[in-house]
Every structure is written in C-alpha cells, then in structure tokens.
LOPATI-843127 format. One record per residue: residue in one letter; z, x, y of N, C-alpha, C in turn. Coordinates in steps of 0.02 Angstrom, whole numbers, plus 50000, padded with zeros to 5 digits. Layout:
<pts>
aZXYZXYZXY;...
</pts>
This chain:
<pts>
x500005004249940500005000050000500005004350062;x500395011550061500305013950120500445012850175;x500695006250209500615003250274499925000450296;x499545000250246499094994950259499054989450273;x498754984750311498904976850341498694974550291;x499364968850291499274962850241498514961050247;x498384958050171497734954250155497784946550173;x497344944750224497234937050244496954934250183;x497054928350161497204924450136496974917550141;x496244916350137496174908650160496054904250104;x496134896350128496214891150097495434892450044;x494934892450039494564894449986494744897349942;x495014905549972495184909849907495854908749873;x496144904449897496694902349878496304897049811;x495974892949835495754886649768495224892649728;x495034897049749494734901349684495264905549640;x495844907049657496264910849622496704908049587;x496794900549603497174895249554496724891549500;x497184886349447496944884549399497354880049403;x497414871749391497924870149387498294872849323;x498244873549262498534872549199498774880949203;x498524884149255498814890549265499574890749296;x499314887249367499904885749419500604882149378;x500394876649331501134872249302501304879649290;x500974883549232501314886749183501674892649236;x501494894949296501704900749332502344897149382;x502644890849382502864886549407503474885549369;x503424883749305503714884649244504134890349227;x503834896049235504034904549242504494905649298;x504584902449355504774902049413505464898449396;x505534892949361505994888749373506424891649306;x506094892149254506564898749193506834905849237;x506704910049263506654916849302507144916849365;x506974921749367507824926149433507334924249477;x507264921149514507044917649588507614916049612;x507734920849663508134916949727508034913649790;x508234907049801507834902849883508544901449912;x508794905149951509014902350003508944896150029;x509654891050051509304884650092508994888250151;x508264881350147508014883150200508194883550254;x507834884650338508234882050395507844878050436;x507864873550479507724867650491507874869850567;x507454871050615507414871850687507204865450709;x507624861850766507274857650807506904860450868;x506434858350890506164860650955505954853451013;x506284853251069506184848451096505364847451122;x505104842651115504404841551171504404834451205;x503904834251244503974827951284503584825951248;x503154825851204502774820951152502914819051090;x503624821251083503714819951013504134828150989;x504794829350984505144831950949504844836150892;x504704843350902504444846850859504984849950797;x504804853550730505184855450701504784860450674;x505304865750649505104872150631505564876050574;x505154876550515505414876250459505294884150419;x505804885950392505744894850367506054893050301;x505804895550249505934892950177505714901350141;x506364904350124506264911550102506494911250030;x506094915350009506334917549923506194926249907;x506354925849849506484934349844506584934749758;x506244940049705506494939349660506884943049652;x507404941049599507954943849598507954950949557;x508694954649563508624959449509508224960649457;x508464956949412508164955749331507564952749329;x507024952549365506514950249372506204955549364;x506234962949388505754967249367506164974249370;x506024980749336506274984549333506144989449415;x506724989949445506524992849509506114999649510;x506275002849463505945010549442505145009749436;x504925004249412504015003349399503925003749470;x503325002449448502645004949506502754996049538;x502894994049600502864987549613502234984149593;x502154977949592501584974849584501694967349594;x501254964349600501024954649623501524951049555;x501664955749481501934950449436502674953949435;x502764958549452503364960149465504014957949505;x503964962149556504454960749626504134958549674;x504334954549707504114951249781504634947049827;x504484946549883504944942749924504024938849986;x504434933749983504044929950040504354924550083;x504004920450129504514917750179503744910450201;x504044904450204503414900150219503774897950291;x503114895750329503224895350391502964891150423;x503354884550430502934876750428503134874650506;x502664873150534502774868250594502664861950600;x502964856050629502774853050613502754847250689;x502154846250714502114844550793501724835950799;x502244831850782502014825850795501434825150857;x501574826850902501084826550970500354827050954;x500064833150907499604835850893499014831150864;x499274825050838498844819150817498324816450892;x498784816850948498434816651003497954820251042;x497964824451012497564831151013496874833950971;x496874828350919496474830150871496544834850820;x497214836950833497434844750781498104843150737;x498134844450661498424843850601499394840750647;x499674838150620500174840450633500564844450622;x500454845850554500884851850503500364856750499;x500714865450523500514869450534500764875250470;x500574879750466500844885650452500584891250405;x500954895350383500694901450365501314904450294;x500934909750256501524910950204501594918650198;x501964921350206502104927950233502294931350144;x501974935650118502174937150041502074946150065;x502674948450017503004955150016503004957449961;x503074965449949503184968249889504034965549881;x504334965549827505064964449848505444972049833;x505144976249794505354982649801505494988249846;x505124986449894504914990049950504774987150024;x504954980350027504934978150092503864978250096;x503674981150079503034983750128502514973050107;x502174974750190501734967650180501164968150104;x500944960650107500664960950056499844955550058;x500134950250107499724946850113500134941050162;x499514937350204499814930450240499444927650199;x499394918250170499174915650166499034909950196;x498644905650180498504899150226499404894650182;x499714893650204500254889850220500094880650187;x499654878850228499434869550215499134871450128;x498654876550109498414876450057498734876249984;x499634882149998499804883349955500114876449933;x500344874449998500884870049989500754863949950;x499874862149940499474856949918499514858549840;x499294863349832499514865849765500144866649742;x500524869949739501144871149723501554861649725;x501434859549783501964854449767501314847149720;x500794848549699500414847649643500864846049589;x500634852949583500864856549504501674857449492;x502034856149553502764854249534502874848749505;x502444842849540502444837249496502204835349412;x501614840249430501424838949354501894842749323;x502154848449348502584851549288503284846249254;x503474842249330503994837749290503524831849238;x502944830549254502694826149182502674829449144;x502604835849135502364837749058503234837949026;x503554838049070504164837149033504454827749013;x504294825049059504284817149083503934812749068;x503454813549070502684809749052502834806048981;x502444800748945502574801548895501814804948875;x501474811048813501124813448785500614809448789;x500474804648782499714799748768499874794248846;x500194797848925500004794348951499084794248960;x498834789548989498194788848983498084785749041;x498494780749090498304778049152498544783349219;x498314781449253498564785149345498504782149389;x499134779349431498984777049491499244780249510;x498714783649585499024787449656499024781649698;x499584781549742499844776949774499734783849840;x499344781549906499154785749924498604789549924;x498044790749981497544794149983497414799350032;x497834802450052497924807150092497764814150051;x498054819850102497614826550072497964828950016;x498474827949995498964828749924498444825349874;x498434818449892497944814949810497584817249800;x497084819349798496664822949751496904827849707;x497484834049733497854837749702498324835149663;x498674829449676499064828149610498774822649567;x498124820449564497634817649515497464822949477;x497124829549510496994834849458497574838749420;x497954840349452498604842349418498754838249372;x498894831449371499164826449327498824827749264;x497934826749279497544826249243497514834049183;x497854840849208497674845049190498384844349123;x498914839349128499504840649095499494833149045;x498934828149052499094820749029498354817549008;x498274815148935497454813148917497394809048978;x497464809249041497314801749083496434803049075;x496274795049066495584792549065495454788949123;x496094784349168495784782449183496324783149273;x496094785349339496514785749386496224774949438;x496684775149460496654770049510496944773849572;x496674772149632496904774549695497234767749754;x497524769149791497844763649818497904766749878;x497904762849943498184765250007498104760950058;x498524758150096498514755450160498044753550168;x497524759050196496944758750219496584759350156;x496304752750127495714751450072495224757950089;x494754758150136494364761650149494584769050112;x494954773350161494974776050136495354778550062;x495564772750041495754777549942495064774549919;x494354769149943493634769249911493454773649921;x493354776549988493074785750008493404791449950;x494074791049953494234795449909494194795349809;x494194787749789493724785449760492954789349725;x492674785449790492024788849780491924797349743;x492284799749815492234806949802492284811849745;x492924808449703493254809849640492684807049591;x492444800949602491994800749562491384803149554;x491204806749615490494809849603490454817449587;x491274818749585491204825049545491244821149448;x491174814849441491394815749361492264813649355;x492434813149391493184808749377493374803649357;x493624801049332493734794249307493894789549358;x493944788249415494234786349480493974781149516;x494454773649525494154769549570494724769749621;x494514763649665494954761649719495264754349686;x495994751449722496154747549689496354743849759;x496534736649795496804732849828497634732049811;x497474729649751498104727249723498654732249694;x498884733249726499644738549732500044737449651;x500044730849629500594728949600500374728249555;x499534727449524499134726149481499044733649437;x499164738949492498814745449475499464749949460;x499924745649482500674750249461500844747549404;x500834740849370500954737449315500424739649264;x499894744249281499224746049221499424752349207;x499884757149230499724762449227500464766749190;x500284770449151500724774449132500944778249173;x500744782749216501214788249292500824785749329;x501304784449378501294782449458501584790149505;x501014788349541501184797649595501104793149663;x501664794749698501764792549756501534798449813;x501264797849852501334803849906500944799349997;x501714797650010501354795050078501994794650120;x502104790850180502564791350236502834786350257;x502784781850168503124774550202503884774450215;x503774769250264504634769850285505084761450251;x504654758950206504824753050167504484754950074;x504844754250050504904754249974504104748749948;x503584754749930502874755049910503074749549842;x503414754449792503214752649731503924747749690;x503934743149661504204739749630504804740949568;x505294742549567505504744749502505394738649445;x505354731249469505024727449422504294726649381;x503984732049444503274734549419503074738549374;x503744742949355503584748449317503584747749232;x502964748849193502904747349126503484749649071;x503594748449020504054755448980503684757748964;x504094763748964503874770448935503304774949006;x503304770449081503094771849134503314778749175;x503184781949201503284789549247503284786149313;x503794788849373503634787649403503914795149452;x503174797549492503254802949519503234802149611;x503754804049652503874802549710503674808649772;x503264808649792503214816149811503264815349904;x502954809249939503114809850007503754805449992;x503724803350058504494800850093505084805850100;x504724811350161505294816750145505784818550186;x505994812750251506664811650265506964806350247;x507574808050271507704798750280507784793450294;x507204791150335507114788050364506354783050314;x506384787350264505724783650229506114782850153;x505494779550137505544775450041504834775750019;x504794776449955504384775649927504384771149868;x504864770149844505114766449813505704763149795;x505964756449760506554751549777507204754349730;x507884751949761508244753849693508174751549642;x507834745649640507834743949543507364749649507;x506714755049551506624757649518507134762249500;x507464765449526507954770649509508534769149470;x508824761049483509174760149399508854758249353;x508274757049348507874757149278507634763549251;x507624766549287507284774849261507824780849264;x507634784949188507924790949185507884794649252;x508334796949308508054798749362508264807449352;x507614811049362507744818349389507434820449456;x507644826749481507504828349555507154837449543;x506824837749581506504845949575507244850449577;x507434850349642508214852549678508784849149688;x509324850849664509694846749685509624845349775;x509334849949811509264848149882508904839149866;x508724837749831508424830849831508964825249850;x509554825949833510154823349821510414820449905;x510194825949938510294824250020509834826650058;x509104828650032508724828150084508204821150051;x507644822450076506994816850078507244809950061;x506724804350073506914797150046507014797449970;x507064790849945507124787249916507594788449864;x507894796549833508584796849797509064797849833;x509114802249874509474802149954509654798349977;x509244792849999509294786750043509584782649996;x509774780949933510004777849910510654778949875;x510794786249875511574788849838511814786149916;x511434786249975511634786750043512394780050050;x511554775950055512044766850048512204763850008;x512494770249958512894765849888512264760649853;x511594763149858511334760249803511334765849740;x511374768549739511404772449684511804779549662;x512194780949598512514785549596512454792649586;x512624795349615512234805449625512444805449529;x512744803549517513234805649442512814803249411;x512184797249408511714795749364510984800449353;x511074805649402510354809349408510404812249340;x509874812549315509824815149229510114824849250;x509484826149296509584834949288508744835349342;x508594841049352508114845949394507804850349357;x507224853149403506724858349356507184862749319;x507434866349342508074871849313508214869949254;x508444863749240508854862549179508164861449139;x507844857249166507014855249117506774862749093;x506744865049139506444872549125506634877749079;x507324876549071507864881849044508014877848966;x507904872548973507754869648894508694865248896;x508874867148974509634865048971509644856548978;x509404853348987509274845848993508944844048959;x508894836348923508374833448897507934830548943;x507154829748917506604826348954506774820648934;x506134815648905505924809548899506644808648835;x506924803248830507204802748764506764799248719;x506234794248734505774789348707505274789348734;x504674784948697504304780248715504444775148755;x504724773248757505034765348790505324766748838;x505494772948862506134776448932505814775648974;x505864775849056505574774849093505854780349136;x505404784949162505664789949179505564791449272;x505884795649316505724797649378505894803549405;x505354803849431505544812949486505434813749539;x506204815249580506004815049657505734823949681;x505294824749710505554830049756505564829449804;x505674837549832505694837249924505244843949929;x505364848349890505054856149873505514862049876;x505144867449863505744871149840505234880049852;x505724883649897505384890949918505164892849864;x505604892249804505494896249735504654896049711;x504524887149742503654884949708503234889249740;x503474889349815502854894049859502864901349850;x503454905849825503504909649786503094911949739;x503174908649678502804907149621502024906549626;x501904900949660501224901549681500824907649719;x501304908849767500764916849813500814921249746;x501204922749698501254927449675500554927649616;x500554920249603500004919749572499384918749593;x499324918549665498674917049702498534926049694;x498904928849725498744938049706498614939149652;x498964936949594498744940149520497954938049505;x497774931149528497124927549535496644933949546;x496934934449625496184939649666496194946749654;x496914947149611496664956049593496474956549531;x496374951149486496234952149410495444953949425;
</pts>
C-alpha cells in the first residue's frame, strides 16, 4: 500500500464484485466472526428546511480474526467507518436525500484502502441481511414473494430473496400502482417472474415471504393476513415514528431482530415493546444467535415467522470486505 490513495469505488463496480449467494454467505461469516461495531452515532444538524442528520457507523475486525504477523489483506484485517447523511430538504432540490460514502482500512496498519459509494453498499448488504435471515426463517419450498414496496431496495431484496428461496412467483405492491407496474415491468423484461399487484391484502394472503421496505407511518401489512408457515421480513420503517406492520403480526409470529439495537431503534418491534404492545422477552433471538447455530430458526412448517432490522456496521463491514476480494480476484 505504501501510502497510496485509497481506490474509488463506484456503484457499478460495486454490483460487478458482488453475487448475491456470495454476499448472504460473506454476511453469514460476519455474523459467526470477531467483528466489532460500536453503537453508532447519530448527529443532529439543524436546517431551515427540514432537520438534517448525520450518521457514522464504525466496525473493525477483531483480534482473532486474523493473525497480526501475516501480510494484511481484504480477507484478513480491516477496519471501516460508513458515512450517511441524511437531508430531508434535498427532495426540493432534485437531489437524493440520503447521502454518503464508506471509508474501508487495512485493520493492521491503519493505512487507506478504498472509499466506496455508500447508497450502493447499503442496497446490498441490507439485501442480503434479509435474505440471510430467510435462509434461516423462510420455510425451504417458500415459492411466493410479495414486496410490499417499490422503491430502490425492491429490486435488491427480490433478487436476494430469490437467490436463497425456489420463489416462482414475486408480486409487487406500492402506494403508487404505477410505479410497483414500472418496476414490474422492468423485472420482467429481464426474465423475472414479476407482476404488479393493487390488492395489498390479496398478495400478502398468496404469498409465502412478505419483504417490507417503505416509510409508512401506519401498519401496511395485516397480522390476520399472514398465511402459516408465512415469513415476514420488515426492512423500512426505521424510526419511530413509522410501522410497517400491526401487532397481531408480531404475536402471531416467531419474532427475530438483526440487532438487538432493533429492540429500541426503527418501527414496528420498537414501537411496539414501546406501548406495551408487545414483550422484548418474546423476541426469539438475532443474526448472532442464528448464525452461531446458538438459537433455533423455523421450528415448523406451520410457524409463522419475522425479522426486523434496522442494520448493522458489521453488514457494511462484511460487504466492503467482500466488494475488494470481488475486484482483486
């Protein structure tokens, strides 16, 4: 490395150096393994258009992760740091609201290693976090998909899903009809199995995993909706001030969380240990325990299972480390 400048990192070479069925399994490795994440930290920044926030989410592998004496390398030691902004105003502007960048290190040596595009990893990684809790959750022959949600996540956790579950067949759902037919379309003209659906309640009652990823601030999906032996995966609603779904789903379903940070940050398990709808003491367990073989997954066919997250440094970790192993193989 020398003191050579970090390698930029853009959102292309990022989707050429991943796989999904790569990412679960390097995700997987992550949540077994000496990864350390610090809680994140959570900056407010005042604006006159809307209250900005500014978010630093650091990880580092630990000791026993690699022998300090080797030659460092991308599967070894590393430390990195993600760096999210996030500027409500900017919708007025024509520009993203959520910003940022992912800062990845040797962890042996401090020395840079690479920035990456930040929005890209994060699309992936919190993907393939989800699918990694189906392949533990899921039941084996799910076969249906409803994304609830058509924003820039769905497509990534349709393919992720798809890379861990025989699904044949996805349904898309969103507010705006239009766009989950656009996104629809799109999926289908690569060869996807993929329509658009109206009916919310039609397409949550057909489907074996339900993947949530949107910013409602009222409870989307039904716990009376949910089939047995149904998944149900929660990925937006990530203060609390939102839901994605009702408490009957969460006393009907085995409930697990990525982090225990799930417990008091984002909607819908949060918001409900909040106002005594539901008890922190009923959460089954988190990736950690899934991962470590220390918890049980599915107990049945017939179980009805759920996973909240919020995300976790360790995933964006995991992922840069494997976006490098990608571009130097």
């Amino acid at each position: 490395m020398n003191g050579a400048a970090p390698r930029i990192v853009t959102a292309g070479q990022i989707d050429g150096a991943l796989t999904f069925p790569g990412l679960v399994d390097a995700l997987e490795a992550g949540f077994r393994g000496d990864l350390v994440a610090p809680t994140r930290h959570h900056h407010g920044i005042a604006r006159v258009d809307g209250d900005a926030t500014l978010l630093l989410m650091p990880a580092w592998t630990g000791e026993s992760a690699a022998d300090a004496s080797a030659e460092p390398s991308a599967d070894s030691s590393a430390m990195g740091v993600k760096i999210v902004s996030v500027f409500p105003g900017n919708g007025a502007r024509g520009l993203p609201s959520i910003q940022g960048v992912y800062y990845l290190a040797d962890g042996a040596t401090g020395m840079p290693r690479a920035v990456l595009d930040g929005a890209r990893l994060t699309l992936w990684r919190t993907a393939c976090a989800s699918a990694l809790a189906a392949r533990h959750l899921a039941r084996a022959d799910a076969a249906t998909l409803t994304m609830v949600g058509a924003g820039a996540l769905a497509p990534f956790l349709i393919r992720a899903h798809m890379s861990q579950r025989p699904i044949a067949r996805v349904t898309v759902w969103n507010r705006d009809f239009e766009k989950a037919r656009g996104l629809a379309a799109a999926l289908a003209g690569e060869g996807l199995p993929v329509a658009a659906s109206e009916d919310l309640e039609a397409a949550v009652r057909g489907a074996d995993l339900v993947s949530c990823a949107t910013l409602s601030k009222e409870p989307l999906v039904r716990g009376a909706w949910l089939r047995e032996g149904a998944h149900l995966d929660l990925v937006g609603a990530f203060n609390l001030a939102m839901r994605e779904a009702d408490d009957e789903a969460l006393d009907r379903a085995c409930v697990f969380v990525d982090t225990p940070a799930a417990l008091t940050e984002g909607g819908d398990v949060a918001v409900a240990i909040r106002d005594g709808g539901f008890d922190r003491a009923h959460v089954r367990g988190d990736l950690f325990g899934l991962c470590r073989g220390e918890v049980a997954g599915r107990g049945s066919d017939a179980e009805i299972t759920l996973f909240k997250s919020v995300g976790a440094a360790l995933e964006d970790l995991a992922a840069a480390m494997a976006v490098m192993r990608g571009l130097e193989a």
